[in-house]
C-alpha positions in Angstrom: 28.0 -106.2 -46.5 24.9 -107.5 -48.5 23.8 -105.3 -51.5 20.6 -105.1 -50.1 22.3 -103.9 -46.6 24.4 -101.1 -48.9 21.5 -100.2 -50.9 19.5 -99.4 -47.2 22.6 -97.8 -46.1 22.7 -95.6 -49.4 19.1 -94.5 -48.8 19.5 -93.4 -45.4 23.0 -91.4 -45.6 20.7 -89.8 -48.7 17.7 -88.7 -46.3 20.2 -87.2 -44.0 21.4 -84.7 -46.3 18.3 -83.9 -47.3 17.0 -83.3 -44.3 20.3 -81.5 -43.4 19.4 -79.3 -46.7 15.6 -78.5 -45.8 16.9 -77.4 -42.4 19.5 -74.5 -43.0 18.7 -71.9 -40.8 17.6 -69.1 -42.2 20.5 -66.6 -42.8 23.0 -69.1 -42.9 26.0 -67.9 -45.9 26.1 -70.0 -49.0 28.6 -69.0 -51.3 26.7 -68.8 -55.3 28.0 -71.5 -57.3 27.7 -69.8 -60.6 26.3 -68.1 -63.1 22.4 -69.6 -63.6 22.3 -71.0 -60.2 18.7 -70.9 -58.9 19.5 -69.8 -55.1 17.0 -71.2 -52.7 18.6 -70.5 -49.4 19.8 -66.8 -48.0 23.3 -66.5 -49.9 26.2 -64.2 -49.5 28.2 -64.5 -53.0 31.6 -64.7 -52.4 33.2 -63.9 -55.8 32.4 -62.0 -58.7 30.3 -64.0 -61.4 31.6 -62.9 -65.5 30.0 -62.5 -68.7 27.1 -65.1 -67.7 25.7 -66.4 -71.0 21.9 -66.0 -70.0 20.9 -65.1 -66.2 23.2 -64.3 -63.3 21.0 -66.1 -60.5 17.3 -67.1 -60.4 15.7 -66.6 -56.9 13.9 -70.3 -56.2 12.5 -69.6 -52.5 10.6 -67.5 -50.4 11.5 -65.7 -47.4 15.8 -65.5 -48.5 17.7 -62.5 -48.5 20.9 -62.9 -52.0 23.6 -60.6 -50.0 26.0 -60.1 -53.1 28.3 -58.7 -50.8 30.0 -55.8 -52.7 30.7 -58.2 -55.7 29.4 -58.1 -59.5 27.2 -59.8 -61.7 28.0 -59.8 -65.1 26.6 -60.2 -68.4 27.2 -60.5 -72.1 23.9 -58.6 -73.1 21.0 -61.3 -72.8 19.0 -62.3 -69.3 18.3 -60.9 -66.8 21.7 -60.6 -63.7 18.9 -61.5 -60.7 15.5 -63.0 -61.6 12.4 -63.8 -59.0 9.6 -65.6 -60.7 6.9 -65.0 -57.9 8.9 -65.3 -54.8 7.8 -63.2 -51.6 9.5 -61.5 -49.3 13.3 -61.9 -51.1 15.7 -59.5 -50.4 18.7 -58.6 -52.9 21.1 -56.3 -52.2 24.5 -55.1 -52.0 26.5 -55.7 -55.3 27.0 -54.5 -59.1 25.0 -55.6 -61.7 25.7 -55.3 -65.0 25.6 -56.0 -68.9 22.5 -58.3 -69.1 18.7 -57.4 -70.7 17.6 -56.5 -67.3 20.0 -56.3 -64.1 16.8 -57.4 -61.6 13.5 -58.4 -62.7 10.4 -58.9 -60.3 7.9 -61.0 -62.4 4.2 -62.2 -61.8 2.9 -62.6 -57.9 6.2 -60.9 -56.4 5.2 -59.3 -53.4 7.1 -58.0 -50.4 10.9 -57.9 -52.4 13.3 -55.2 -51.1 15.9 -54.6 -53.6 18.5 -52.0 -52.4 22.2 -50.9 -52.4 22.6 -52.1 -55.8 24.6 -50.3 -58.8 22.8 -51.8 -62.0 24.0 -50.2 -65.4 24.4 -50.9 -68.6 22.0 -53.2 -69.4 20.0 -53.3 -72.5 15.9 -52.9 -71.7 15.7 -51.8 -67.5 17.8 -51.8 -65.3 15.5 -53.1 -62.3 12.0 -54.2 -63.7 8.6 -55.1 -61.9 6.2 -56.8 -64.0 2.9 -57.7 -62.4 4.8 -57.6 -59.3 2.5 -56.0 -57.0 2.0 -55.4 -52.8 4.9 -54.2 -51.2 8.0 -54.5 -53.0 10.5 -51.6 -52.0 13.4 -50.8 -55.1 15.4 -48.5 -52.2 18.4 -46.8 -52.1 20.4 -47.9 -55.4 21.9 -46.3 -58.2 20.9 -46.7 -61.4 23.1 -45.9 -64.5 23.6 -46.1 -68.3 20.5 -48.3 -69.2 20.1 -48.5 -73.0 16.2 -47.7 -72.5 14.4 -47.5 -69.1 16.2 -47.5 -65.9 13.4 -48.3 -63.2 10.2 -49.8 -64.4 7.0 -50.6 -63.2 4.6 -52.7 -65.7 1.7 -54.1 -66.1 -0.5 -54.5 -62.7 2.5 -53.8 -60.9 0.4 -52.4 -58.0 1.1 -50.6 -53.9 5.1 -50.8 -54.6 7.9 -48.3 -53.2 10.4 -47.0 -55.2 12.2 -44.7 -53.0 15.6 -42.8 -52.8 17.4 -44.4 -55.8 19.7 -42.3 -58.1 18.7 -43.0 -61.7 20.9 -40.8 -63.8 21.9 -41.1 -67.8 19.2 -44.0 -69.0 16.8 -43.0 -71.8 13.8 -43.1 -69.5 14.4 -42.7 -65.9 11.2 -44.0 -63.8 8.6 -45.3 -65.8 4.9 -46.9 -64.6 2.9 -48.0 -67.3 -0.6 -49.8 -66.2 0.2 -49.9 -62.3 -1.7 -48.1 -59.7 -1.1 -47.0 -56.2 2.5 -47.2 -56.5 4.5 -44.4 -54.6 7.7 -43.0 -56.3 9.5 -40.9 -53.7 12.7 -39.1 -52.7 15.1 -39.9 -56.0 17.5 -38.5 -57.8 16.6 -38.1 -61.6 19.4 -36.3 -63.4 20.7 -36.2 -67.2 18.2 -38.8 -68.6 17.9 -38.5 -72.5 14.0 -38.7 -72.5 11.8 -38.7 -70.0 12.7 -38.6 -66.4 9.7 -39.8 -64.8 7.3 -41.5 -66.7 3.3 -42.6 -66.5 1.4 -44.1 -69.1 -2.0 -45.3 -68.0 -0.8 -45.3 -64.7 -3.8 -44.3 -62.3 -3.7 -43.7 -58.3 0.2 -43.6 -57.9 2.2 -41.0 -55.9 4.9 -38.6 -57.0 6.7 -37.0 -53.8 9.6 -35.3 -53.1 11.6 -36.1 -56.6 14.7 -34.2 -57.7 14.9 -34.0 -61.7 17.5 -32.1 -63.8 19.1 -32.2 -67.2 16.7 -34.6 -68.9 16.2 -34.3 -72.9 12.1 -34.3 -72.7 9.4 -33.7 -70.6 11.1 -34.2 -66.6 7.6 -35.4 -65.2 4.9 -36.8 -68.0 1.7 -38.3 -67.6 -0.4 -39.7 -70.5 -3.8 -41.0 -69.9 -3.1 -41.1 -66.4 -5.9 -40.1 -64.2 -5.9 -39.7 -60.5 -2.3 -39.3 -59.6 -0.7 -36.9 -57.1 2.7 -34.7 -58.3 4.0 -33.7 -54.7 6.9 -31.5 -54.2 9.1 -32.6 -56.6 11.9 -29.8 -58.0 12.4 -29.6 -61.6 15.0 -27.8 -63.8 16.5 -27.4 -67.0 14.3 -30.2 -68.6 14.3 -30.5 -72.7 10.7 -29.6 -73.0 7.9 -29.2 -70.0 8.8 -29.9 -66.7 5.4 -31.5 -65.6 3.0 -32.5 -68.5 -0.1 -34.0 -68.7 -1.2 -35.5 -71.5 -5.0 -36.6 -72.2 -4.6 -36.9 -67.7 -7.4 -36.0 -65.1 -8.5 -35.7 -62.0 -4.4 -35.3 -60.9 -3.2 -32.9 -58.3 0.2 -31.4 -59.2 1.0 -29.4 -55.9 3.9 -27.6 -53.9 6.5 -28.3 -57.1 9.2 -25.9 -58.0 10.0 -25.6 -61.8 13.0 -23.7 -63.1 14.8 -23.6 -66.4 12.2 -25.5 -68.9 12.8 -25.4 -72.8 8.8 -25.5 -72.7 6.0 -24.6 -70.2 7.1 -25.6 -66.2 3.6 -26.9 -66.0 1.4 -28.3 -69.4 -1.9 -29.2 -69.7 -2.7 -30.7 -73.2 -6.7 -32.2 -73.4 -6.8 -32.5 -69.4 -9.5 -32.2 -67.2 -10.4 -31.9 -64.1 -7.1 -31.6 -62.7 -6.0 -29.2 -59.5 -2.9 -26.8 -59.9 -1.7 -25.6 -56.6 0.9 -23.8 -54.8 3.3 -24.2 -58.0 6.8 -21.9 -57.9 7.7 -21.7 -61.7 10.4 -19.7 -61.0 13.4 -21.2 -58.4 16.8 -21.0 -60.4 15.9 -20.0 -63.7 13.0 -18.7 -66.0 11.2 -21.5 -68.1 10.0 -20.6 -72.0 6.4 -20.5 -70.2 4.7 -21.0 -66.8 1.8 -22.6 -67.0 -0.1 -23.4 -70.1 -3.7 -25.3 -70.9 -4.6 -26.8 -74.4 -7.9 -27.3 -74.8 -7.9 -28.4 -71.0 -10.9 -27.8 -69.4 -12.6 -27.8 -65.7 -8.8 -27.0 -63.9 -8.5 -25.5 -60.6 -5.2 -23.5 -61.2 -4.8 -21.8 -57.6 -2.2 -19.9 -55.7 0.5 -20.7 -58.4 3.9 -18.1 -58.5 4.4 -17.9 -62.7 6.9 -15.1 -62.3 9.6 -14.1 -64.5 8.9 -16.3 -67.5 10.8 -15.7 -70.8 7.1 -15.2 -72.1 3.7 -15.8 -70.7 3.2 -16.3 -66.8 -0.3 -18.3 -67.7 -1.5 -19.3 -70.7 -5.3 -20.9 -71.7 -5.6 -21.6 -74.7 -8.9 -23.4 -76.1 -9.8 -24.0 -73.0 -13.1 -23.9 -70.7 -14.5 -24.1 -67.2 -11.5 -23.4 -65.9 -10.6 -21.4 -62.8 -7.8 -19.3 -61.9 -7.5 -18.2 -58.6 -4.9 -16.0 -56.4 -1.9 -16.7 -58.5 0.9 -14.9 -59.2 2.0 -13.6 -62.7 4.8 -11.1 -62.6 7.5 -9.8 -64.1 7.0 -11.9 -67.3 8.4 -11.2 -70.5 4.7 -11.7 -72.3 1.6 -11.2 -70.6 1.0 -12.0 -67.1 -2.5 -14.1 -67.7 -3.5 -15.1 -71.3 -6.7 -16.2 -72.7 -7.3 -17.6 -75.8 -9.0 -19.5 -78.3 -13.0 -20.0 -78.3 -14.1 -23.1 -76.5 -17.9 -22.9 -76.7 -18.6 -20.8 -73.9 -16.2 -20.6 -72.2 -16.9 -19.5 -68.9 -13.4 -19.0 -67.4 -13.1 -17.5 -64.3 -10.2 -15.1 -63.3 -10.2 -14.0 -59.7 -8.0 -12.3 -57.3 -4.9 -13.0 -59.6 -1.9 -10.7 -59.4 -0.3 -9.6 -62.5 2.3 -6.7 -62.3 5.3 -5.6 -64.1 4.8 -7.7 -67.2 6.1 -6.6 -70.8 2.9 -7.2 -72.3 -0.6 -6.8 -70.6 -1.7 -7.8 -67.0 -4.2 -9.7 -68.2 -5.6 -10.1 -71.8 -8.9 -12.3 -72.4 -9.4 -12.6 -76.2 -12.5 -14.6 -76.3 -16.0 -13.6 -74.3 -17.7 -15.7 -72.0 -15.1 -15.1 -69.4 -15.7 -13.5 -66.6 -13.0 -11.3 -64.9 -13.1 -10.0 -61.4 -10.7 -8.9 -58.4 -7.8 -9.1 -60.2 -4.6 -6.7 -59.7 -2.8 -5.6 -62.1 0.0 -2.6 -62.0 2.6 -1.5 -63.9 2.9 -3.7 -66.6 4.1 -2.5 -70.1 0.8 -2.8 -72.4 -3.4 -2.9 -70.3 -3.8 -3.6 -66.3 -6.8 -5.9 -68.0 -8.1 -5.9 -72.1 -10.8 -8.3 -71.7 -12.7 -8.7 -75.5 -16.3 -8.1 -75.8 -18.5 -10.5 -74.3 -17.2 -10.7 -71.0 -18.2 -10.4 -68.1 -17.1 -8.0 -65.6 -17.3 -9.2 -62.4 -16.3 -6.5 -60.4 -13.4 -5.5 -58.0 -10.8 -5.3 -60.6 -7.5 -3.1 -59.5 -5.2 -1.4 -61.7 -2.6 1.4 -62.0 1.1 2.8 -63.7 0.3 0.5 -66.7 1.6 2.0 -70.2 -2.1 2.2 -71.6 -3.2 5.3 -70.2 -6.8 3.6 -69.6 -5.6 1.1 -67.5 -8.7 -1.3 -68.4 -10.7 -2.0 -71.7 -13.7 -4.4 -71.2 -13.7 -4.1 -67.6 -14.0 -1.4 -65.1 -10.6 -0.5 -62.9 -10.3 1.1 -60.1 -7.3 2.5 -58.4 
């Protein structure tokens, strides 16, 4: 044979494999060929991959699914164990990942990932990290254990994303959204975290539902700067500090949780505004130090909350103003039931058709005027029904009988 006949035989075997290449089917089982391999077909990894020097495998197509097929991925402390740079609709799932900077990073223009069934610990920043990864990725059904700081995070832009029915459990910071909006984090298991369990940081527009958090060092559920946000029906106990704080947050709805066994307040308000309060039990399991407490918070609807049984005040405002507390419950606290303090301009709180029996201290005590006080109950509690200071205003309706001060009421007219 001629060279140039075995140089035109060389090319064309050549485009046959690549064309054989372009045209796996999709699904088709590839077996990883090591640690750093950039996997551009759907692959099942066949063996474990060990203390990888930089990345485990790099995601270089769209529309694959990286089955690691029960097997791990291991690091020495630096990469990242799976990394998509702006590859849609990739699935990863089914393995152990473990030992690197980040077990699974979703960077810049990600959209439509589902990462699930994984076990990611130990790794030194996150265990599964979106960054400006936004539309549709779902981080489903893994556990996620032993990260040096965050275990799931959600950064910057990382927008309209899942995160649902993982167990992240001893990380420093559990869940943690910082400049994403319109995410939904739903149905996970958040248990023995050091710091914070679930984390936002301005984070606006994003959905808390359904959440179970115990045993985490600080505040279980903390927003700061956070506006618009939704805290659904999560349960809370035996967090290091407040169970649900805003900090600097408005406009939120924190509704239909259930708050047991906080060092602090179940539910904080510090320099919030505008926020809803409804339909809160702050007592399940345990008492909390406090139930609900405002700090210089103002314009709040707190409404229909149970603050029962708290190891001192049921609810608490403390330089706070325009805020409105309506048909809660605050009995059988070890303080006052309802307790406002602290002169914030006028402050035109309103207290209506609140119940506050059996508390150690007073029903309800308003220390500053230009709060206005009216079809409240209040029996049987250890100090006034209602001592409402000078300058306010009695609006009538107010109930109140068997409590230790003979008077019943100072400030505000009683009846039986």
């Amino acid at each position: 044979m001629s060279g140039q006949s075995f140089r035109a035989g060389a090319r064309l075997a050549i485009a046959a494999l690549v064309t054989a290449a372009v045209m796996v089917p999709p699904g088709t089982a590839h077996a990883a060929p090591g640690c750093g391999a950039v996997v551009r077909v759907s692959t099942t990894v066949t063996a474990d991959l060990v203390n990888c020097p930089g990345d485990g495998l790099i995601i270089g197509a769209h529309n694959i699914t990286l089955n690691l097929n029960g097997k791990t991925i291991d690091g020495v402390g630096l990469g990242v164990g799976v990394r998509n740079n702006g590859f849609d609709n990739v699935t990863i799932r089914n393995g152990r990942i473990t030992e690197f900077d980040h077990g699974v990073a979703l960077n810049t223009g990600t959209l439509g990932n589902l990462v699930t069934a994984l076990t990611v610990r130990q790794n030194e920043v996150t265990g599964i990290q979106l960054s400006n990864a936004d539309n549709n990725n779902r981080i489903i059904g893994n556990v996620v254990e032993l990260q040096s700081q965050r275990g799931i995070a959600l950064l910057a832009d990382s927008n309209s994303n899942t995160v649902r029915g993982n167990t992240v459990r001893d990380n420093s910071d559990g869940i943690y959204l910082e400049t994403s909006l319109s995410n939904l984090v739903e149905l996970n298991q958040a248990t023995t975290n050091s710091d914070r369990s679930i984390e936002l940081v301005n984070a606006r527009g994003n959905t808390l539902r359904s959440n179970t958090v115990s045993g985490g060092g600080d505040t279980a559920i903390a927003l700061t700067g956070s506006p618009q946000n939704v805290i659904d029906s999560n349960t809370v106990t035996g967090s290091g500090d407040a169970g649900i704080g805003l900090t600097g947050s408005n406009s939120n709805q924190i509704i239909n949780n259930r708050v047991s066994g906080s060092s602090d307040a179940g539910i904080l308000l510090d320099l919030s505004h505008g926020n809803t309060v409804r339909a809160n039990n702050l007592f399940v399991t345990a008492p909390n130090a406090g139930g609900i407490e405002l700090l210089s918070a103002n314009t709040n609807t707190i409404q229909s909350n149970t603050a029962n049984s708290q190891l001192s005040t049921g609810i608490e405002l403390q330089n706070s103003a325009g805020n409105r507390l309506l048909s809660n419950s605050a009995t059988s606290n070890n303080g006052p039931g309802i307790h406002v303090v602290g002169s914030a301009g006028v402050a035109s709180n309103l207290l209506e058709a609140n119940t506050a029996n059996s508390n150690n201290g007073d029903g309800i005590h308003v220390a500053n005027a230009g709060n206005t006080v009216r079809r409240n109950i209040t029996r049987n509690n250890g100090g006034w029904g209602v001592y409402a200071t000078a300058g306010t205003t009695d609006g009538g309706g107010n109930r109140a009988s068997g409590n230790g001060q003979a008077a019943q009421c100072f400030g505000v007219v009683c009846t039986v």
